[in-house]
N, C-alpha and C positions, 0 to 999 in steps of 0.2 A: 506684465499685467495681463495682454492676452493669453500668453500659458495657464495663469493662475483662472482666469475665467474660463476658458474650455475643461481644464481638470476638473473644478467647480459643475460644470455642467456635466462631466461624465458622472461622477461622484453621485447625482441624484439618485437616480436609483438604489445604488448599493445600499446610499446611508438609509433609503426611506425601509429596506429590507432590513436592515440593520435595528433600527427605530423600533419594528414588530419584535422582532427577536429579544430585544433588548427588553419588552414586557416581560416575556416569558421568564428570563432570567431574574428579574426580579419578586416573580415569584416562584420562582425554586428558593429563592434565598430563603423565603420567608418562610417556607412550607419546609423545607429539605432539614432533617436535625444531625444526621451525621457527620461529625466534623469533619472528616475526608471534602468528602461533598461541600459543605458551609465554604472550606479555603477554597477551593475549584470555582467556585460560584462567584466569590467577593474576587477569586483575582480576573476572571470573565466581566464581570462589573465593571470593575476598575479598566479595565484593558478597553470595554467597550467608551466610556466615559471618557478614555484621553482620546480614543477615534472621536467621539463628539466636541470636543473643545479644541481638537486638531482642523477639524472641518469647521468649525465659526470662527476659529484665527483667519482660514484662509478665503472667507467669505467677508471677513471683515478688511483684511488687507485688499480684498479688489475693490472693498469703497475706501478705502484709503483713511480707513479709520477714521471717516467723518463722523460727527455730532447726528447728522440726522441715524446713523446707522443704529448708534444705542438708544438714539430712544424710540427707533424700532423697534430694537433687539430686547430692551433692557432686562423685560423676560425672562429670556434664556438666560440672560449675565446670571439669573438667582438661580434659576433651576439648574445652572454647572456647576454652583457653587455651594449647592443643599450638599450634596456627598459629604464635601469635607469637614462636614459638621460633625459627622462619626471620629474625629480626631479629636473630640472632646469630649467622647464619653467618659473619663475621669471624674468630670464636674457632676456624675450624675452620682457618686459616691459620695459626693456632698450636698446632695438634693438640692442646688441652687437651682438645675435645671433639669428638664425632663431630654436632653437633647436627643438622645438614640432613638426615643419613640419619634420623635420633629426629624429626625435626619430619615427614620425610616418613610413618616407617610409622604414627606418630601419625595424622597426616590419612586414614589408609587406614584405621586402626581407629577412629576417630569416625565417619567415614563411613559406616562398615560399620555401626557402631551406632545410630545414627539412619537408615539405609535401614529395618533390621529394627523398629525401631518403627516407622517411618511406614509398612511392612507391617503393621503390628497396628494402626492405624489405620485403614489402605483395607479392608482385606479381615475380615468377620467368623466366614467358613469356615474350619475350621480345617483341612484338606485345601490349601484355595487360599493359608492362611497359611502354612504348612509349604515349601510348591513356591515360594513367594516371597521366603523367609528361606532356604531351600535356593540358591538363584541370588544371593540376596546375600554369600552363605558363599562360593561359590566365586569369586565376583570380587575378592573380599575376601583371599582368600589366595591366589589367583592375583598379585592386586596384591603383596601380599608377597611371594610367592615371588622378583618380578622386582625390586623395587625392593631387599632384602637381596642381590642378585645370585648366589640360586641356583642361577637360571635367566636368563637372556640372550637368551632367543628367547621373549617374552611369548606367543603362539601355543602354542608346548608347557606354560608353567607354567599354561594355562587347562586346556588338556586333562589336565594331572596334577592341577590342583585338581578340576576337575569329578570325573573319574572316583574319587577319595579321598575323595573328600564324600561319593558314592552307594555305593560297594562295601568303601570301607576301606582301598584297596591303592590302589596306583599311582605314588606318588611314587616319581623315579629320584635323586634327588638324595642324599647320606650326609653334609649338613653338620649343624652340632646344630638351626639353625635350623628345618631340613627335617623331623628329626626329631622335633620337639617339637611341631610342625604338623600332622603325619603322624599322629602320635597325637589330637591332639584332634580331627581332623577323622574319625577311626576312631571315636571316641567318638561325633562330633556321627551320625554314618550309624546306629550303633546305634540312637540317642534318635529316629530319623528312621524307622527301621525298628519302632521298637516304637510310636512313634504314629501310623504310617498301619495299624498290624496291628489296632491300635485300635481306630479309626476304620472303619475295615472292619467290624471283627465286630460296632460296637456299628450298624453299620447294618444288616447280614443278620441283627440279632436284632432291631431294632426292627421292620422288616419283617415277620417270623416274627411278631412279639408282632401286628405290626396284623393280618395274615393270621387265625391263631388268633382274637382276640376277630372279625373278622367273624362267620368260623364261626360261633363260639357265640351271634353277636346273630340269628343267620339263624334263624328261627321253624321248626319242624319239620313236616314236610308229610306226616306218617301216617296213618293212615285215623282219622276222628272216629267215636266210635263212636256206634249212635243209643239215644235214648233209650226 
């Protein structure tokens, strides 16, 4: 058990490096049309995906596979198991289910959510964790934008996710999809706006506060009077 927990604790890093990567890959999948490239892509996916279910097996065996662990976890349990939803794109030949499109934006939101951790992993500034979960957001629903087809020219759904993430406004798009996006991404700008305002003040006062106690430690230099 102590092996499996030191391994565990080296592993942070890699996997949260891993986790960013692991974005990007999924949108090359999306983007990418040559079928060279597409097989490269899905078996990088996949390869990354059993490294992720390989590392919560063994995060899970150092709590000993207790009850409280999944319903910590339980999470993740769905988002390692969105993938293999793609083993049923058959069903979609008989329109019971739309599963490819559910298996895709699935993998764009697991994605998204292990980037943003493995951001809270690398970085322990919270300015530089903000700007990195901030870039994770808008690729994330840029991804979505394009893969729900509410956009078609991935170039403009990046520019309307970026600028929606930072100002609130931007999306051109009026489908429910877009608007239900449009809003959270208005929200997530707000939460973005009031903790870098934060962050800010609480540094121009700690500043102030170091400034002020020098002052007061600085001995006073008035005339000694004699005795």
């Amino acid at each position: 058990m102590a092996a499996a927990e030191v391994l565990a604790a080296k592993l942070d890093r890699p996997m949260g490096i891993l986790g960013v990567i692991f974005l990007f890959v999924v949108l090359g999948q999306l983007l990418v049309q040559n079928p060279g490239w597409t097989r490269t892509l899905n078996v990088v996916g996949w390869v990354f995906w059993v490294i992720f279910v390989a590392e919560f097996l063994l995060r899970a065996y150092i709590a000993e596979f207790q009850a409280a662990f999944w319903k910590r976890n339980w999470w993740q349990v769905i988002f390692l198991l969105i993938p293999f939803l793609r083993f049923f794109r058959a069903l979609q030949t008989l329109r019971l289910l739309r599963l490819t499109r559910v298996a895709r934006v699935g993998g764009i939101v697991s994605a998204s959510v292990r980037g943003s951790r493995s951001a809270g992993k690398l970085l322990s500034n919270r300015i530089g964790w903000v700007a990195a979960v901030t870039a994770v957001v808008v690729l994330a629903s840029s991804q979505l934008l394009y893969a729900v087809g509410s956009h078609t020219d991935y170039s403009k759904a990046l520019y309307e996710a970026a600028l929606t993430t930072i100002t609130g406004s931007g999306l051109t798009t009026s489908d429910g999809f877009s608007q239900i996006l449009h809003v959270l991404l208005a929200m997530y700008s707000v939460a973005v706006f009031a903790t870098l305002a934060g962050s800010l003040g609480a540094y121009f006062l700690r500043d102030h506060s170091v400034e002020q106690a020098s002052k007061d430690a600085t001995p006073s230099s008035g005339p000694v009077e004699e005795q």
